[in-house]
PLY file of the C-alpha trace (Angstrom):
ply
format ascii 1.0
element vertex 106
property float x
property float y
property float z
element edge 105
property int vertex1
property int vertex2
end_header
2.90 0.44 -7.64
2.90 3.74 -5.14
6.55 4.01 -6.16
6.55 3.15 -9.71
3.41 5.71 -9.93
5.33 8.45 -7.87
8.57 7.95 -9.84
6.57 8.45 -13.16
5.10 11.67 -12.44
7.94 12.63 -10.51
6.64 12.66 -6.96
8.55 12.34 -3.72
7.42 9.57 -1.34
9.09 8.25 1.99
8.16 4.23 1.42
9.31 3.73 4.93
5.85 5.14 5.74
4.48 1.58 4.91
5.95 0.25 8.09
5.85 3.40 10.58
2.98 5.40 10.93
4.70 8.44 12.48
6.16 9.00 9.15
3.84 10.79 6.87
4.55 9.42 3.22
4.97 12.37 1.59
3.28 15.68 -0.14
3.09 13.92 -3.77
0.21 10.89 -1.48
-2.83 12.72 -1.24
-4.22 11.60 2.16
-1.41 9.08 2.59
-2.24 7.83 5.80
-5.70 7.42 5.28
-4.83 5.28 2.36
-2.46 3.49 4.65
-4.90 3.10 7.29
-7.57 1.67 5.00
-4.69 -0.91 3.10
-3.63 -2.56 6.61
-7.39 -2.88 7.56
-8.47 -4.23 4.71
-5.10 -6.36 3.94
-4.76 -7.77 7.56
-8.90 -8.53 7.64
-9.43 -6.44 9.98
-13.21 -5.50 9.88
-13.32 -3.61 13.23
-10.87 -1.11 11.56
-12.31 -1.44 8.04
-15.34 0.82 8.35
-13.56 3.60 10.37
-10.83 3.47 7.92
-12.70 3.95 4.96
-15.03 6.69 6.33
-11.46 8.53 7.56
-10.78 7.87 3.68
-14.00 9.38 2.46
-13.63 12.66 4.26
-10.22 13.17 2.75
-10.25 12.44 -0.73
-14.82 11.92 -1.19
-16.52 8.97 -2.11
-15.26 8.68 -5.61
-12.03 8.94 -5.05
-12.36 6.29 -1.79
-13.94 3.65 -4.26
-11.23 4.14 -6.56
-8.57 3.85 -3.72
-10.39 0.40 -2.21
-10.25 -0.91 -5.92
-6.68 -0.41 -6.26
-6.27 -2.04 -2.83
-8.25 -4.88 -3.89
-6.44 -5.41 -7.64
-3.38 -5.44 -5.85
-4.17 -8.21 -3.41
-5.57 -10.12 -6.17
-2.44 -9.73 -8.44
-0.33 -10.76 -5.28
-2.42 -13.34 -4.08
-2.33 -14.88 -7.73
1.98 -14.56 -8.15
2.43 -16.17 -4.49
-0.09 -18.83 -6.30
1.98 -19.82 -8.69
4.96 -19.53 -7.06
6.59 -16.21 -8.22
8.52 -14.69 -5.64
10.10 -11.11 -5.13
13.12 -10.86 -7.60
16.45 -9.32 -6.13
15.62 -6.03 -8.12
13.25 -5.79 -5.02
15.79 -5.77 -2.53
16.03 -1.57 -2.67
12.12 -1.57 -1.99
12.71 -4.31 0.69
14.92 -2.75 2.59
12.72 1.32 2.38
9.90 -0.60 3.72
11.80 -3.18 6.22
10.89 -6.25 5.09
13.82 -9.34 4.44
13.32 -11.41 1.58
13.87 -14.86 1.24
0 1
1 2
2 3
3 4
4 5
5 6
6 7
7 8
8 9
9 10
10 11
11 12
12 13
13 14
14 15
15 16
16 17
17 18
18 19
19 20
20 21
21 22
22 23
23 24
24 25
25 26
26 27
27 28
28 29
29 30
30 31
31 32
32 33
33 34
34 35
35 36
36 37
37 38
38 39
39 40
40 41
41 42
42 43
43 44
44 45
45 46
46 47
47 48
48 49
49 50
50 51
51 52
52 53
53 54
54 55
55 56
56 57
57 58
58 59
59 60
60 61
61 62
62 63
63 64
64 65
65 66
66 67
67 68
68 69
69 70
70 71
71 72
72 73
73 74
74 75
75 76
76 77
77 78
78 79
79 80
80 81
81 82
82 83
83 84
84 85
85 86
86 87
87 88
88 89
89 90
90 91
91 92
92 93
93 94
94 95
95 96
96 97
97 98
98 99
99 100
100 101
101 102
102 103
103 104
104 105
């Protein structure tokens, strides 16, 4: 989605900030590692992280725009948590994503 959405309104983002946080994502992610932050605690279940996370969130972008950000998070963990339920894995037009963010698929 982050690249789809950057690509459409012609953004520049560095996906291999998903997977190293000494790489900031990019000027076209407003408070990119915040977001980051915040999607690894709430995707790994991390509730010591969580609160800090979101609150690092708030200050950058306010409490709207937070809310909106956790809501994203949370449709997309739905959405993946639903394909993996039915058995639809990442197609090979994923591959280029793969490989930006270092993960091997199957």
């Amino acid at each position: 989605m982050l690249r789809a959405s950057a690509d459409a309104t012609d953004q520049p983002v560095d996906l291999a900030a998903i997977r190293d946080e000494s790489i900031d994502p990019g000027p076209g992610v407003r408070a990119g590692r915040e977001l980051r932050n915040l999607t690894d605690a709430i995707v790994l279940r991390d509730t010591d992280e969580r609160p800090a996370a979101f609150a690092e969130l708030v200050d950058a972008v306010g409490p709207a725009g937070a809310v909106r950000a956790a809501a994203v998070v949370g449709n997309f963990e739905m959405m993946n948590r639903l394909m993996d339920g039915i058995g639809v894995g990442a197609g090979p037009e994923m591959a280029t994503i793969a490989a930006d963010i270092g993960v091997t698929l199957p």
